[in-house]
N, C-alpha and C positions, 0 to 999 in steps of 0.2 A: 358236307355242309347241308345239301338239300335234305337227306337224313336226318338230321338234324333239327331242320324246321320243319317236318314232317310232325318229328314227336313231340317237339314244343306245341303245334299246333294241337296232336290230337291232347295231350295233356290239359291245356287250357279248357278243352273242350268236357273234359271228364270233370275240370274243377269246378267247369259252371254248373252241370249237373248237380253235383255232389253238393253245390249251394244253392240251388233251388231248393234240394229236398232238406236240406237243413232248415233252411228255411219255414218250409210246409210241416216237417214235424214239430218245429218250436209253436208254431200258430197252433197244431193240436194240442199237443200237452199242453199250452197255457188255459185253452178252452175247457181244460179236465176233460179231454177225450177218452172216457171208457165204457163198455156198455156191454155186458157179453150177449151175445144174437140170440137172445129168451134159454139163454142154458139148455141149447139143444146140439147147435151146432154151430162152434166157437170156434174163428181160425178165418187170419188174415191171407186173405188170397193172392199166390203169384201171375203169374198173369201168362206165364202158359198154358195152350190150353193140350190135353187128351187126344194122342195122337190118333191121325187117322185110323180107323178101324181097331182101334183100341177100346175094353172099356177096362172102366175104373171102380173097382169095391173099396168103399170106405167105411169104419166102423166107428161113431164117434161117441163116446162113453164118457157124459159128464154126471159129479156128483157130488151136491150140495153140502156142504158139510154140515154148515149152519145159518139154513135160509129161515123165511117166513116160518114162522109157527100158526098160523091163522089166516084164514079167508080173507081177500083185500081185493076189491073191485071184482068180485065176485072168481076168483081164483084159488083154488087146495095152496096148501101149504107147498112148502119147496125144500122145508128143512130134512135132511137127509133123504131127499130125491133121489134114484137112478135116472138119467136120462138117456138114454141109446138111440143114435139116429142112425139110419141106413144109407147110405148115399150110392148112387148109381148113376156112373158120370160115363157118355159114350163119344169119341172123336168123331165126326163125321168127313168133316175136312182134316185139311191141316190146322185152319184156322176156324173149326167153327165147332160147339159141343155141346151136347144138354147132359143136363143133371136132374133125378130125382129124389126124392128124400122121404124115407118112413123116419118119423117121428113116433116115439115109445117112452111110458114112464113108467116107473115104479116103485111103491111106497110100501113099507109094511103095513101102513092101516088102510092103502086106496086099493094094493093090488099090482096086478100090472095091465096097461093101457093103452091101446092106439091112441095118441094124439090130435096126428095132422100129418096134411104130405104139403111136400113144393117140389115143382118143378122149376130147372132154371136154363134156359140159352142163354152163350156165351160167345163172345168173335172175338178174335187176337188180331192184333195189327201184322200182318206177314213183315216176314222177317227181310222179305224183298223190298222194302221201305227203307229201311236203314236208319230207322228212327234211335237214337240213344240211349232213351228205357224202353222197356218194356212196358207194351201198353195193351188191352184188353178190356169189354166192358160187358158186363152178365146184368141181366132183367130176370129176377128173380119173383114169382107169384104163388101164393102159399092159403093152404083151409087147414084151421085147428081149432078145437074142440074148445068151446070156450071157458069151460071149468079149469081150461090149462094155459091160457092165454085172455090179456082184456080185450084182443080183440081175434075175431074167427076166420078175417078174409085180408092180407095186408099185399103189398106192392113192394120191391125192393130193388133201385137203379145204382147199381156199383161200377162206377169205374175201377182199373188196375193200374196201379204203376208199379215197375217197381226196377233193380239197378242193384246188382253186383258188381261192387269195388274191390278185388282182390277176394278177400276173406270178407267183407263188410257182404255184409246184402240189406238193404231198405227195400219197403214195400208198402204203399200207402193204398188208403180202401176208404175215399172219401164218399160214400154211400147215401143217399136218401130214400125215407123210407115211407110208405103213406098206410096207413090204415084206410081197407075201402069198407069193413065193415066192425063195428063194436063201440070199445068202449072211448077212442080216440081218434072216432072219424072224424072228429071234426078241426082234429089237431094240422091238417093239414101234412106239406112234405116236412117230414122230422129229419134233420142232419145228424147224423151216426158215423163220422170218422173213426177208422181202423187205420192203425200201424204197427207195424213188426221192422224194428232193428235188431241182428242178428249178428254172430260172429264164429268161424269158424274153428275152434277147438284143434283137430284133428281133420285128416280127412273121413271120419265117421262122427265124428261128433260136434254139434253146432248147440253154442247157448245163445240165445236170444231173450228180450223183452215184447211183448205184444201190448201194445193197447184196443181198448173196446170203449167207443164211447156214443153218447144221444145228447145233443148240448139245445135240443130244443126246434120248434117248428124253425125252417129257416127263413123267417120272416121276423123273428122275434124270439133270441135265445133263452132259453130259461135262463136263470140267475146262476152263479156257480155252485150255490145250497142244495140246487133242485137238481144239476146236470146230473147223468150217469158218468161214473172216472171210474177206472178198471184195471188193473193191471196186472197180466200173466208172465213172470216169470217162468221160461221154458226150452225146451231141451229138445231137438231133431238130431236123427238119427237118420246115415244115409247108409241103407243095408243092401243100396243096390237102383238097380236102374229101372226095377218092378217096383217097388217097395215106398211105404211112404208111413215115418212114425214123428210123432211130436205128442209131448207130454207137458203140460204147467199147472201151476197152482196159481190160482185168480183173488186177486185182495182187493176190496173196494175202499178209491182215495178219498170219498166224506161219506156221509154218514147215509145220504138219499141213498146211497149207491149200497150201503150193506145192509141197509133194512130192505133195500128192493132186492139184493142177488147175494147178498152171505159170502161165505168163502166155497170157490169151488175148486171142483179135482178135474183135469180134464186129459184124454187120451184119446189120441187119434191114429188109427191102423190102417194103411191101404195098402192094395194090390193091385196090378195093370195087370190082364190078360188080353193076347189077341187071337181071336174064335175065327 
């Protein structure tokens, strides 16, 4: 019997979970949550972090299909873009990591391009907590070239959550974003909700949905005409306990959102080594 109400107990406890985040993701997608991270480097963060003395190589290869054709608030074009970022993520703790990031583009009429870099520290909630998600939050700061971006200097405060149910896995990336220098400094903190619900295939093979979204300064949402809605259909791959692949194709839900980012191809490749 006591058995018994043990698992009753933790059960109730999983269910509430499971409706919170239900919850929180219904509030995104109503908001048209989608917005890919300036098609450089697209991808809903889990919230652990880069083990100790670990680092992490990541390859992240997006590519416009059919963006911009023309200059717009003083930005090249995006229509059949390469963009490659480089990501260099190192554990220092258990619970604590930075990341940096070369930014690179390439056009048959521009060339190929340094961009921009970011670096980003990140802290996990230790697991000595015994909290029921998973929780983590990264301070992301970033300079990019401004012929590639409206703006050249931005800020980015990401909390993690996120919660594997069996095969299910949810992960929310309620993010704010500030421009400190360009063309929407004065837009203040912009709200950029990410989510990725996910399910597992196989034990190698997981389909998911990701959303990317910018629903407007969080003072004052843009309208739903003007939000960024995004949505990558996508596929991970688990080739190991080094190893880190995910693959989608990105479709914008109105119209703001496909005149500003088109349809993109997106492939992400990592590797942990410890040196």
């Amino acid at each position: 019997m006591a058995g018994d109400s043990v698992l009753a107990r933790r059960c109730a406890k999983i269910a509430g979970v499971l409706k919170r985040f239900l919850i929180v993701l219904s509030v995104f997608a109503l908001a048209g949550a989608a917005c890919a991270q300036d098609n450089y480097e697209i991808q809903v963060y889990g919230s652990d972090t880069v083990k100790k003395g670990t680092t992490m190589v990541e390859l992240h290869s997006n590519y416009t299909y059919n963006g911009r054709t023309g200059v717009v608030n003083g930005v090249l074009p995006t229509n059949h873009a390469l963009h490659e970022t480089l990501e260099l993520t190192h554990g220092f703790t258990d619970n604590f990591e930075t990341g940096f990031y070369i930014f690179t583009s390439y056009q048959s009429s521009q060339g190929y391009n340094y961009v921009g870099s970011h670096i980003r520290p990140r802290v996990k909630v230790p697991e000595s907590w015994k909290w029921p998600i998973g929780a983590s939050l990264s301070v992301e700061y970033g300079w990019q070239k401004r012929a590639f971006a409206e703006d050249d200097s931005n800020l980015e405060i990401r909390p993690i959550l996120d919660k594997q149910f069996g095969r299910w896995y949810v992960a929310l990336n309620p993010a704010v974003e500030r421009s400190l220098h360009g063309f929407n400094a004065s837009a203040g903190f912009v709200f950029s909700p990410n989510v990725k619900v996910s399910y597992d295939i196989t034990k190698v093979v997981t389909f998911g949905v990701e959303y990317y979204g910018s629903v407007g300064p969080i003072t004052a949402w843009d309208t739903v005409q003007n939000q960024q809605n995004q949505i990558f259909p996508s596929v991970d791959l688990n080739l190991g306990a080094d190893w880190e692949f995910n693959a989608g194709i990105g479709f914008g839900m109105n119209r703001a959102t496909n005149e500003a980012q088109g349809t993109i191809v997106k492939v992400i490749v990592g590797r942990h080594f410890s040196f």
